[in-house]
KEKE-3310 file (N, C-alpha, C; in steps of 0.2 Angstrom, whole numbers, plus 5000, padded with zeros to 4 digits):
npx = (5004:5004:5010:5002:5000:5003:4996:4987:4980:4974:4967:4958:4949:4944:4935:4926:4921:4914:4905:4896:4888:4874:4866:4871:4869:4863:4857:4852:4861:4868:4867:4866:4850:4840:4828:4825:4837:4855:4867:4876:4894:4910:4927:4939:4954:4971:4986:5005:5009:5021:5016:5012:5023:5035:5049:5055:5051:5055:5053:5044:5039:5028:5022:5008:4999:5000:4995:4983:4975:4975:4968:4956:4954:4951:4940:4931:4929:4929:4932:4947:4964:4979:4993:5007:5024:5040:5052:5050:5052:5064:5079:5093:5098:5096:5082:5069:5066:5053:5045:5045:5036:5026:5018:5013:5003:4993:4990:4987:4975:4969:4969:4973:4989:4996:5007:5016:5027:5045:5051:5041:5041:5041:5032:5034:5045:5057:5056:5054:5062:5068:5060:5052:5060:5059:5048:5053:5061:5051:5045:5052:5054:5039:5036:5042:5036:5023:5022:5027:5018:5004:5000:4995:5004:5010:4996:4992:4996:4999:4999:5011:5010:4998:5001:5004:5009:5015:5014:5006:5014:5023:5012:5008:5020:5022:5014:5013:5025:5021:5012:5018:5026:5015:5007:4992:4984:4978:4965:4962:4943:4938:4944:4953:4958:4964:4977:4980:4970:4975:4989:4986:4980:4989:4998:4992:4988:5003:5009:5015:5009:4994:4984:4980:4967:4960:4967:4963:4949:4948:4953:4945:4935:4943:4940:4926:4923:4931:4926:4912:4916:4921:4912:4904:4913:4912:4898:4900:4909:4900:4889:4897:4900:4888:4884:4894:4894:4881:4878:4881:4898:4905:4915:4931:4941:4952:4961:4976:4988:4988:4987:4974:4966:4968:4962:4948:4942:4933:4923:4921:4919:4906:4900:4899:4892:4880:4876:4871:4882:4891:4904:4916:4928:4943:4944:4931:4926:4934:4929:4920:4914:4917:4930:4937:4939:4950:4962:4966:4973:4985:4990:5000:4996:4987:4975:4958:4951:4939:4938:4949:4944:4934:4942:4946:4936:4934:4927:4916:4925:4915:4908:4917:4914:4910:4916:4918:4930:4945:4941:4945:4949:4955:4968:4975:4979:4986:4997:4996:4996:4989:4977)
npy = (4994:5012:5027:5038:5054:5070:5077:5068:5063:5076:5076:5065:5068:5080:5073:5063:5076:5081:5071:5073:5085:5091:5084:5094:5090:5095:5109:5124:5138:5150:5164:5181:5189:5186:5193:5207:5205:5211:5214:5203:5205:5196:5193:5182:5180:5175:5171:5170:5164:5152:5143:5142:5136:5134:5143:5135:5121:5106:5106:5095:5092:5101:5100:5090:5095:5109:5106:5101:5112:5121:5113:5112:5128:5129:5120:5126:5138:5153:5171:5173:5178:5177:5178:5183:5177:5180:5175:5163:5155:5150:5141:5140:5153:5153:5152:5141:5129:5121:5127:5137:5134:5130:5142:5144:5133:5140:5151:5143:5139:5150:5160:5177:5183:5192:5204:5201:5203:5201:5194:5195:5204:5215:5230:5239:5236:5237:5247:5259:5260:5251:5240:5244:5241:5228:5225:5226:5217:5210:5204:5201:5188:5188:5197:5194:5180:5184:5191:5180:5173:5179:5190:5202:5214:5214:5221:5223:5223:5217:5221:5213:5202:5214:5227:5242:5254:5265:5280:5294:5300:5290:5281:5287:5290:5275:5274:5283:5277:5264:5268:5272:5262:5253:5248:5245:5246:5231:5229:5222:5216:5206:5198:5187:5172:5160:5154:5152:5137:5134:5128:5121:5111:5105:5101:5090:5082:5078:5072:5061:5053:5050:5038:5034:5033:5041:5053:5058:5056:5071:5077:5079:5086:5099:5104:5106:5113:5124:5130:5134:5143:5153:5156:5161:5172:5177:5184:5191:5202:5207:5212:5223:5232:5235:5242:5253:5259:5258:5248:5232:5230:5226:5212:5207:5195:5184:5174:5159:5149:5136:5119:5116:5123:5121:5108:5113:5122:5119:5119:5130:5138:5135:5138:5151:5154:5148:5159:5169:5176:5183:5177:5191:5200:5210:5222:5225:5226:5234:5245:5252:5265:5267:5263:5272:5279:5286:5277:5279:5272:5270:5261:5246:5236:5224:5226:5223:5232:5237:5241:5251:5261:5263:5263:5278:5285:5286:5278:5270:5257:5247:5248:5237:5224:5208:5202:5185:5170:5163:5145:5138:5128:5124:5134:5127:5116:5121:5129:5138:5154:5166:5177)
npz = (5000:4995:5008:5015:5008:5012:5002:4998:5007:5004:4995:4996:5007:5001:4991:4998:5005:4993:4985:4999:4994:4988:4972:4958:4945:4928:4935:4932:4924:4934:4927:4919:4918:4907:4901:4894:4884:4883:4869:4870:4868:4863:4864:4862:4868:4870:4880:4879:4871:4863:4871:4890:4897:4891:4891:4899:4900:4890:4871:4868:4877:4877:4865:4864:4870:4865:4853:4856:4862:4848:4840:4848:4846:4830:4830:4837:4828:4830:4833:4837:4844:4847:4861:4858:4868:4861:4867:4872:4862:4860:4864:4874:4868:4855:4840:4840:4826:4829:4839:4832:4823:4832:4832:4819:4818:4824:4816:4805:4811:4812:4818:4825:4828:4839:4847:4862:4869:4872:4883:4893:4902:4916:4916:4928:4935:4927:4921:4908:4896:4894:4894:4882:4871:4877:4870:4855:4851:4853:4841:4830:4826:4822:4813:4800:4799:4800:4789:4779:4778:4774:4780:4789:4796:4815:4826:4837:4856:4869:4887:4898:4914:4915:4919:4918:4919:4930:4932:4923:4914:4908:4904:4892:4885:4881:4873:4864:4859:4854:4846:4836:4830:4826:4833:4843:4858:4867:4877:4892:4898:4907:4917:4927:4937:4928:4927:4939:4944:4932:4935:4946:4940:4932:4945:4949:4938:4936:4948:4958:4971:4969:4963:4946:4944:4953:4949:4937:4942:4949:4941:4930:4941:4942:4931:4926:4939:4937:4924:4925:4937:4929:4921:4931:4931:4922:4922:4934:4927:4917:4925:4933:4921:4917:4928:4928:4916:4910:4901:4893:4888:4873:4879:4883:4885:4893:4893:4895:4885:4889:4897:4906:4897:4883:4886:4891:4881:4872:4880:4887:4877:4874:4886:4886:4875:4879:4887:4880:4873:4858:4845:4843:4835:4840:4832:4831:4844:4850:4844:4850:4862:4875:4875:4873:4885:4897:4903:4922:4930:4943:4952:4958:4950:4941:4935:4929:4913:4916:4929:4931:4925:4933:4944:4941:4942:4954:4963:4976:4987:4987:4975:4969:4975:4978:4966:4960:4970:4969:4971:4988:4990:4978:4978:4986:4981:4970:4977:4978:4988:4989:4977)
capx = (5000:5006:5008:4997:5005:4997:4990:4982:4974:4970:4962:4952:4944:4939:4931:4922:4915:4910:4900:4891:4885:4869:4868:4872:4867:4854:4854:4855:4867:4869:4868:4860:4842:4838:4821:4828:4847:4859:4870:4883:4898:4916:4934:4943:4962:4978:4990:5010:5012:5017:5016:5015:5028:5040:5055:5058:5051:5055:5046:5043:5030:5021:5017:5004:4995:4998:4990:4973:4972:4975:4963:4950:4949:4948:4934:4926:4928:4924:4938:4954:4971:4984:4996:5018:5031:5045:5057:5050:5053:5071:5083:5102:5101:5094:5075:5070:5059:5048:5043:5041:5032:5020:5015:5010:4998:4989:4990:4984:4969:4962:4970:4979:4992:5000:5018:5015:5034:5049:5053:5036:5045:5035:5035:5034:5050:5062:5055:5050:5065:5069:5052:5051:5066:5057:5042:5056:5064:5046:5043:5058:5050:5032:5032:5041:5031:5017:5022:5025:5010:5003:4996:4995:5009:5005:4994:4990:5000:4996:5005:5014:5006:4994:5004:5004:5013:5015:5014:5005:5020:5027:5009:5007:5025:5020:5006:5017:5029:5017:5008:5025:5026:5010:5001:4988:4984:4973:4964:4957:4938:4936:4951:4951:4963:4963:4983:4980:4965:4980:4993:4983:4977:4995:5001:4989:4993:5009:5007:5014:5004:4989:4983:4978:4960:4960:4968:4957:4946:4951:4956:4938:4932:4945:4937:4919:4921:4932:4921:4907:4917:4924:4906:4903:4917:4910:4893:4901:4910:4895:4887:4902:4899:4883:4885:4898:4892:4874:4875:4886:4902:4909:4919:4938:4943:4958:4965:4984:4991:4989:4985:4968:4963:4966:4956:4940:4942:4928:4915:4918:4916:4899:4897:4899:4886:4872:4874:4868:4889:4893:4913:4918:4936:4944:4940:4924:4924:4937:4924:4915:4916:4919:4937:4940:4940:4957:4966:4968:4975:4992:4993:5004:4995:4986:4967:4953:4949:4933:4941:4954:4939:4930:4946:4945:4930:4934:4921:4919:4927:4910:4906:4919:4912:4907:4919:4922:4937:4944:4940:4949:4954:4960:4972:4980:4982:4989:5000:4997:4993:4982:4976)
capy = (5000:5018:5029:5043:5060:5076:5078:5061:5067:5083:5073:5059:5072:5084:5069:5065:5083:5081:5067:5073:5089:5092:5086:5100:5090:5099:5113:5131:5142:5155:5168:5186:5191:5188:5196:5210:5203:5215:5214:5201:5202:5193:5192:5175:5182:5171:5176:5169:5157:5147:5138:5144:5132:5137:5141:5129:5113:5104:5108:5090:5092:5106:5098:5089:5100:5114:5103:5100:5119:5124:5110:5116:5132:5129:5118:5131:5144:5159:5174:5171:5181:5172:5184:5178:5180:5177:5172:5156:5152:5151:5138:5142:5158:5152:5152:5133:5129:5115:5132:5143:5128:5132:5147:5144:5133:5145:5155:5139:5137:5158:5165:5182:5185:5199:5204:5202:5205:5195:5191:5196:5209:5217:5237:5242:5231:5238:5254:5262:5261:5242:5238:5248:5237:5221:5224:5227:5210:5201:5207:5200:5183:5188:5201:5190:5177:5185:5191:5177:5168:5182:5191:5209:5214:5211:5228:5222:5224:5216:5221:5209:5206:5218:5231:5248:5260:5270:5286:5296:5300:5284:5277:5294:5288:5268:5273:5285:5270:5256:5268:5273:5255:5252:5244:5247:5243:5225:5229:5216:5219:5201:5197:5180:5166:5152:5154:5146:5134:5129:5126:5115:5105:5102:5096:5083:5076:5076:5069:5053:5053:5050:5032:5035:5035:5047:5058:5059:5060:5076:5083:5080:5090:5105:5104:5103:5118:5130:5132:5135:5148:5157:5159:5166:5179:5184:5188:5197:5209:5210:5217:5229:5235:5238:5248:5259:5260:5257:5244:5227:5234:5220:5210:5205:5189:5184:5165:5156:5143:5128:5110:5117:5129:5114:5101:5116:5127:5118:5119:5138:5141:5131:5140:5157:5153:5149:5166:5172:5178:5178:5180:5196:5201:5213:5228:5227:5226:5243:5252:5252:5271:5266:5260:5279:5282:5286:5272:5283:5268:5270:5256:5242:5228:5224:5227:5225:5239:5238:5242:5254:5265:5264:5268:5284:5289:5287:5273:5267:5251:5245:5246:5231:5220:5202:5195:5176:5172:5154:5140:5138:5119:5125:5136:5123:5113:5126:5128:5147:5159:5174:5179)
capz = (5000:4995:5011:5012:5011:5012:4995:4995:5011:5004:4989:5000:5011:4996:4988:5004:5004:4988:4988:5004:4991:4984:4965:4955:4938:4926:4936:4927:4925:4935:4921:4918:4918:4899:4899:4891:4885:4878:4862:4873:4861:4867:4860:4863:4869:4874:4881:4880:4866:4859:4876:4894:4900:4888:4888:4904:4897:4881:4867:4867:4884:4877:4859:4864:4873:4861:4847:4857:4862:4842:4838:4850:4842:4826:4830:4839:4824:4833:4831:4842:4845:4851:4858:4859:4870:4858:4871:4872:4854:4860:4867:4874:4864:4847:4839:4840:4825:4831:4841:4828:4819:4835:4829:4812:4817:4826:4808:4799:4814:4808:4822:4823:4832:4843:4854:4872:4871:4869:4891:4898:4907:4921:4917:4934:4938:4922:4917:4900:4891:4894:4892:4874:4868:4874:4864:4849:4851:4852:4833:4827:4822:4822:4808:4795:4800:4798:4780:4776:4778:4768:4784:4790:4803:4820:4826:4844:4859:4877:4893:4903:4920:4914:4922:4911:4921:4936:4930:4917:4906:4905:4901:4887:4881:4879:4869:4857:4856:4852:4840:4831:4828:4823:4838:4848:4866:4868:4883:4894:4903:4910:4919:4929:4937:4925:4929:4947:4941:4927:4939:4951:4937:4931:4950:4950:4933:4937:4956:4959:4976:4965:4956:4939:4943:4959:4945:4932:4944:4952:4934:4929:4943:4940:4923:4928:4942:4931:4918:4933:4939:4923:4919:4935:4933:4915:4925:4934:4923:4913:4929:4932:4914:4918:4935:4927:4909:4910:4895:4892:4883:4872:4884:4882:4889:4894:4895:4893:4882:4893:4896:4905:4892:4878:4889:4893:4876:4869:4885:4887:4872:4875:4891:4884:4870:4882:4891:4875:4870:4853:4846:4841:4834:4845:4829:4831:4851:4851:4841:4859:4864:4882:4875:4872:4889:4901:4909:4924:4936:4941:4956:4958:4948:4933:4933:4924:4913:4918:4937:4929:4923:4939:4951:4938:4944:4961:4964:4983:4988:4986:4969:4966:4979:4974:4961:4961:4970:4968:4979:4993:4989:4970:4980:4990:4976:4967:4982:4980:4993:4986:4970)
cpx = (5004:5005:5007:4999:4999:4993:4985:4979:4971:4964:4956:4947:4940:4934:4924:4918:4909:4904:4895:4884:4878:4870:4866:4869:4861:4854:4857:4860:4864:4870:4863:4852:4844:4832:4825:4835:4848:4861:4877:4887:4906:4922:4938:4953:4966:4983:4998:5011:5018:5015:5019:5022:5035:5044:5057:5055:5054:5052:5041:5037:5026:5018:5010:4998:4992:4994:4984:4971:4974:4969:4956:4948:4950:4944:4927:4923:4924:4930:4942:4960:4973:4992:5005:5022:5038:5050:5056:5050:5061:5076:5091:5101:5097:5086:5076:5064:5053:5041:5040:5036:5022:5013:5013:5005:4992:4986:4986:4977:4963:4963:4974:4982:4996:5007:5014:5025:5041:5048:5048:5038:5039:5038:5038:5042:5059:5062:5053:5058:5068:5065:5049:5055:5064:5054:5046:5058:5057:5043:5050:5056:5044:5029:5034:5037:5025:5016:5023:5020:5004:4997:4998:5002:5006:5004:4992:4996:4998:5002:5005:5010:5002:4996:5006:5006:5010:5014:5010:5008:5022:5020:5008:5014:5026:5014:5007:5021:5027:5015:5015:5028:5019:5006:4998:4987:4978:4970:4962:4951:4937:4941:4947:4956:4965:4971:4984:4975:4973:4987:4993:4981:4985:4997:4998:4989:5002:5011:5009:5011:4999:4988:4979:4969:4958:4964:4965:4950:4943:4951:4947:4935:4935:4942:4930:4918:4925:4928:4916:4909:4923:4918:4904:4906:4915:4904:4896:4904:4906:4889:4891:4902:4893:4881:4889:4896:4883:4874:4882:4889:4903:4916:4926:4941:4951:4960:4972:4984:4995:4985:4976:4964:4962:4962:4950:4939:4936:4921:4916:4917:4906:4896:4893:4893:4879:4872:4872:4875:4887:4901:4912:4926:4939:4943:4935:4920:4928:4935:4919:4916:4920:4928:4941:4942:4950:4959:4971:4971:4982:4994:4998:5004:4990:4980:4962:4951:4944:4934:4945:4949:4936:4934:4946:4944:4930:4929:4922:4920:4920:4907:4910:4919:4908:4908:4921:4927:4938:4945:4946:4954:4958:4965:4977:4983:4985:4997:5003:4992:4988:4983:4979)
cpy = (5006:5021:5033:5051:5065:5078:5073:5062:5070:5081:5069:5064:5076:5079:5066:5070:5081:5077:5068:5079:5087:5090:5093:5099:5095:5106:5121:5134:5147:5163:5176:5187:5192:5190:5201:5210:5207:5210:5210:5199:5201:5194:5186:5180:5176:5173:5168:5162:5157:5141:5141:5144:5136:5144:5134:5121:5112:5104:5100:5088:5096:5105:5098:5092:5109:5112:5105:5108:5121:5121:5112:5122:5133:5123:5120:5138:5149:5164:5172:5177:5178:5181:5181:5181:5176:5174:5165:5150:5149:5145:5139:5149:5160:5150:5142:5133:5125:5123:5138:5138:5130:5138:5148:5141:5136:5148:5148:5136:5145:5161:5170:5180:5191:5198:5205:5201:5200:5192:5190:5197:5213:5225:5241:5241:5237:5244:5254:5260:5255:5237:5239:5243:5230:5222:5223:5219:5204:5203:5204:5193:5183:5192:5199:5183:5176:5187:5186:5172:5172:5187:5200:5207:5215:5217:5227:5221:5224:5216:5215:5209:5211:5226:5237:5254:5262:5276:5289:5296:5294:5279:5282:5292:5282:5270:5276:5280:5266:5259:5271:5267:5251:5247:5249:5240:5236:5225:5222:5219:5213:5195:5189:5176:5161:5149:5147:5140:5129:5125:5118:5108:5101:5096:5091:5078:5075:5071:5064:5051:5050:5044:5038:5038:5041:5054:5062:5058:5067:5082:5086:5084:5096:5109:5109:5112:5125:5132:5136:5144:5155:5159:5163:5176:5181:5188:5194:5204:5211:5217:5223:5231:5239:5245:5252:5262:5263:5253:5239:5227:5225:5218:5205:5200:5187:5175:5163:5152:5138:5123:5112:5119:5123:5113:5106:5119:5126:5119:5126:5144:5141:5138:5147:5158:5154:5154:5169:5177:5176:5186:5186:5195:5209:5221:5230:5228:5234:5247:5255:5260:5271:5266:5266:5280:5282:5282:5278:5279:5267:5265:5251:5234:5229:5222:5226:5232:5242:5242:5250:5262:5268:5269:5279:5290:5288:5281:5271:5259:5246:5243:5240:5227:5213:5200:5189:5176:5165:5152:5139:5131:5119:5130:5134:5118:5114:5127:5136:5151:5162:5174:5183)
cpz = (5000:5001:5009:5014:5010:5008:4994:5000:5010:5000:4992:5004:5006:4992:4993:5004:4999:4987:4994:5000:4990:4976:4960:4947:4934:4928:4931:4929:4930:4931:4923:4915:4909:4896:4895:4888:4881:4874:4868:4867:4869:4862:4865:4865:4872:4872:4883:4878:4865:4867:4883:4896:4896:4890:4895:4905:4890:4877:4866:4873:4883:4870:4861:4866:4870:4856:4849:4859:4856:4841:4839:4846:4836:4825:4833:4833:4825:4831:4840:4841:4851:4853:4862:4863:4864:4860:4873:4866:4856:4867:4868:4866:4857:4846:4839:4834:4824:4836:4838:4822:4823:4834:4824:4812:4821:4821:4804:4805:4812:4813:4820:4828:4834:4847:4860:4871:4870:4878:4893:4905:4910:4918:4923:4938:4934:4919:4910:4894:4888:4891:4885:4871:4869:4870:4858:4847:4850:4847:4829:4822:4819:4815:4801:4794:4796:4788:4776:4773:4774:4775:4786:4798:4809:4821:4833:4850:4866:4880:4897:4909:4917:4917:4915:4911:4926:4935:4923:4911:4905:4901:4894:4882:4877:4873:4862:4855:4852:4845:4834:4827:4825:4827:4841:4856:4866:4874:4887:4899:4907:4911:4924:4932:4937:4925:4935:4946:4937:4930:4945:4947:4933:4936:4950:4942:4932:4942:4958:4967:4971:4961:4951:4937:4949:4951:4940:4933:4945:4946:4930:4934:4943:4934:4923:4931:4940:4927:4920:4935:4933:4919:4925:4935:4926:4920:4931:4935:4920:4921:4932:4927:4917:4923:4932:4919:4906:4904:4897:4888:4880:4877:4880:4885:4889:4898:4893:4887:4888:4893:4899:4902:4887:4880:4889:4885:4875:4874:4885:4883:4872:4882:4890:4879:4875:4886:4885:4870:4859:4852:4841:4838:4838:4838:4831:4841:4852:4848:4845:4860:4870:4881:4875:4880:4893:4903:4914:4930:4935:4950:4954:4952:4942:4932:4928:4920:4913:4926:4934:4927:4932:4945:4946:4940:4950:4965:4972:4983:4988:4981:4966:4971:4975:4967:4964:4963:4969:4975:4984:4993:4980:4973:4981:4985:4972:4970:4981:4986:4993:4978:4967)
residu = (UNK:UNK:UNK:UNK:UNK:UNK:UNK:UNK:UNK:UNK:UNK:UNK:UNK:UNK:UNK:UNK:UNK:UNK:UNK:UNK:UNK:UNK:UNK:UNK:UNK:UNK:UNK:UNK:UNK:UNK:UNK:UNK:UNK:UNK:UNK:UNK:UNK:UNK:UNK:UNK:UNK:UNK:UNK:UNK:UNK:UNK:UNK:UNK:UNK:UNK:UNK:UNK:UNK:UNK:UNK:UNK:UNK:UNK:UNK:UNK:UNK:UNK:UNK:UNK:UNK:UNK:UNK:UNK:UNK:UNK:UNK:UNK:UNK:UNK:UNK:UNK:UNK:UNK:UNK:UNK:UNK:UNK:UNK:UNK:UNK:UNK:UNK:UNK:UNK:UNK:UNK:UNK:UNK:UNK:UNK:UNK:UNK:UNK:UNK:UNK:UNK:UNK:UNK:UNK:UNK:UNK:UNK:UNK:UNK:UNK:UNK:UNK:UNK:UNK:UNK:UNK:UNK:UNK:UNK:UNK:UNK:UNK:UNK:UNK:UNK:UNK:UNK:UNK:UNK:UNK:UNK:UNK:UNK:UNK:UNK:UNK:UNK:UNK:UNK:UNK:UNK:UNK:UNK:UNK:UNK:UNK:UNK:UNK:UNK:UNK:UNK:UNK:UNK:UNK:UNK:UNK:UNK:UNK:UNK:UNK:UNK:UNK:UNK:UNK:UNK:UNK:UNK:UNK:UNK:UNK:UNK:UNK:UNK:UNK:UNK:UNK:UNK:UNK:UNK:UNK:UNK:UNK:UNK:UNK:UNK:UNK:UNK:UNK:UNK:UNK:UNK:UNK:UNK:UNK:UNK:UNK:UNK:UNK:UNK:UNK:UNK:UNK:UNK:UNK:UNK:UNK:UNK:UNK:UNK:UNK:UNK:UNK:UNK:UNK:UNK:UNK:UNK:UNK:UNK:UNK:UNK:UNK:UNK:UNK:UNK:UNK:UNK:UNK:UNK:UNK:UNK:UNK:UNK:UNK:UNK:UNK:UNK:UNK:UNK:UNK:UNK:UNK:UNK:UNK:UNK:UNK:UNK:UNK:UNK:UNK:UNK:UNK:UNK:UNK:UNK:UNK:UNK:UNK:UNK:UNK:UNK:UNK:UNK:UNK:UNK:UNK:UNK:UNK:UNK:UNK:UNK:UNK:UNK:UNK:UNK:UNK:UNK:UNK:UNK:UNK:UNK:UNK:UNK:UNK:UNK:UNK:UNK:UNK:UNK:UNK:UNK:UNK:UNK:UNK:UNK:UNK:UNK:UNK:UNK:UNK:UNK:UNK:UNK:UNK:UNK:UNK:UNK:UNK:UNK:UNK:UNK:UNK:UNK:UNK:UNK:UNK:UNK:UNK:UNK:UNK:UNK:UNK:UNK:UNK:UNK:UNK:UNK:UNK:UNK:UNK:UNK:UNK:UNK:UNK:UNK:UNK:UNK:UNK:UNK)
# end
């Protein structure tokens, strides 16, 4: 008999719980009031292809799992942007091209793609100047690439951590940079932590604590109750839209390139449908007027810019009361602290 270590305690007891639950089959979503539904439009965003893991696995543990998350969505065919650190093209120095292989078939799934930079350098950490030089570096594979696939140069540009500056001028200077360069900013409105969620679902397929069936047990319910609560957090930011806008801006979503994302893509594409979403491309969602407004948040971290709007306007600590936070037991499995 295996002895029983912490994790495999942590597993026996949560399964325990669970089973004592209420069943949840059948029952309805949680969704918004669709007596009157707005115009819910979405954009599909990922962020730090070609593969989270990357550069610190082998391209050889992130195939398979980049396959079934390409696969997924061009079986979903809804609009997508994938957006690159180029730095994980890159082994000892040198582009790998099993890795720049990864990126094409994003390009041959109908996705665009974007620079999230070359390092996924925090601005806050390295400054404007540092930070301008990475963006340069994660264009260097991306825009012949793209020419040659017969594709427009990339036009979109998401920040690292979501972090966009401490200061006015440096954000007033990033924005001349980017547009010098021919980007614009990719906001995101429906931020989330499919990060922690993707971590916990790794340790446990990893786990040698864990028989084969306890695992794909467990995996099936990170599955099951992510999804659950990835639709809780679009509600709501749709309901933060609503309090601060008076209508449901087209919503920006925000997910990785990883093995959860693969395994779920096609359910919350699913999920998103039955709230009445349908996919947009980020053109037609930054034609929103709302997008015009200031990003006047200059704290330490990297908010939604449905939050970023609100602290603006000086909102009290009340008006951002009652977003999803993750369960307490995907934490531990996670074996993160805080969100």
């Amino acid at each position: 008999m295996r002895p029983l270590t912490s994790l495999h305690l942590f597993v026996a007891c949560l399964f325990a719980a669970v089973a004592s639950w209420p069943s949840l089959a059948g029952a309805a979503a949680d969704v918004p009031d669709q007596g009157n539904a707005p115009d819910r439009r979405i954009v599909m965003t990922v962020d730090d292809l070609p593969w989270v893991q990357l550069p610190s696995v082998p391209s050889a543990e992130a195939i398979d799992g980049h396959r079934r998350l390409v696969a997924a969505i061009e079986r979903a065919g809804v609009p997508a942007i994938g957006f690159v650190n180029e730095g994980k093209l890159e082994h000892d120095g040198r582009v790998r091209p099993e890795r720049l292989a990864m990126l094409r078939d994003w390009l041959d799934a109908g996705a665009e793609l974007g620079n999230h930079s070359h390092g996924h350098l925090d601005l806050h950490a390295v400054g404007l100047s540092a930070y301008q030089a990475d963006i340069l570096l994660g264009e260097r594979q991306l825009r012949p690439l793209l020419e040659r696939a017969g594709r427009e140069p990339p036009r979109w540009f998401r920040h690292p951590y979501l972090r966009a500056g401490r200061s006015a001028q440096d954000k007033a200077d990033l924005r001349r940079f980017l547009a010098g360069h021919g980007y614009r900013i990719a906001p995101v409105t429906a931020d989330n932590t499919d990060w922690i969620w993707a971590t916990a679902y790794l340790r446990v397929g990893e786990s040698p604590d864990l028989s084969r069936r306890e695992a794909r047990k467990l995996k099936a319910k990170l599955r099951g109750d992510y999804v659950e609560h990835m639709g809780d957090k679009l509600d709501y930011y749709e309901r933060q839209s609503v309090a601060l806008l008076g209508y449901a801006l087209p919503q920006i979503w925000l997910i990785h390139a990883n093995l959860l994302n693969a395994d779920t893509y096609g359910e919350l594409i699913a999920m998103m449908r039955k709230r009445g979403y349908r996919f947009v491309g980020l053109d037609e969602a930054m034609r929103d007027p709302a997008f015009e407004r200031s990003d006047a948040y200059l704290g330490p971290v990297g908010p939604s810019w449905l939050h970023r709007w609100a602290i603006g306007e000086n909102k009290p600590a009340s008006f951002f009361a009652g977003e999803p936070q993750t369960p307490a037991w995907v934490m531990r499995l996670a074996e993160v602290e805080s969100e």
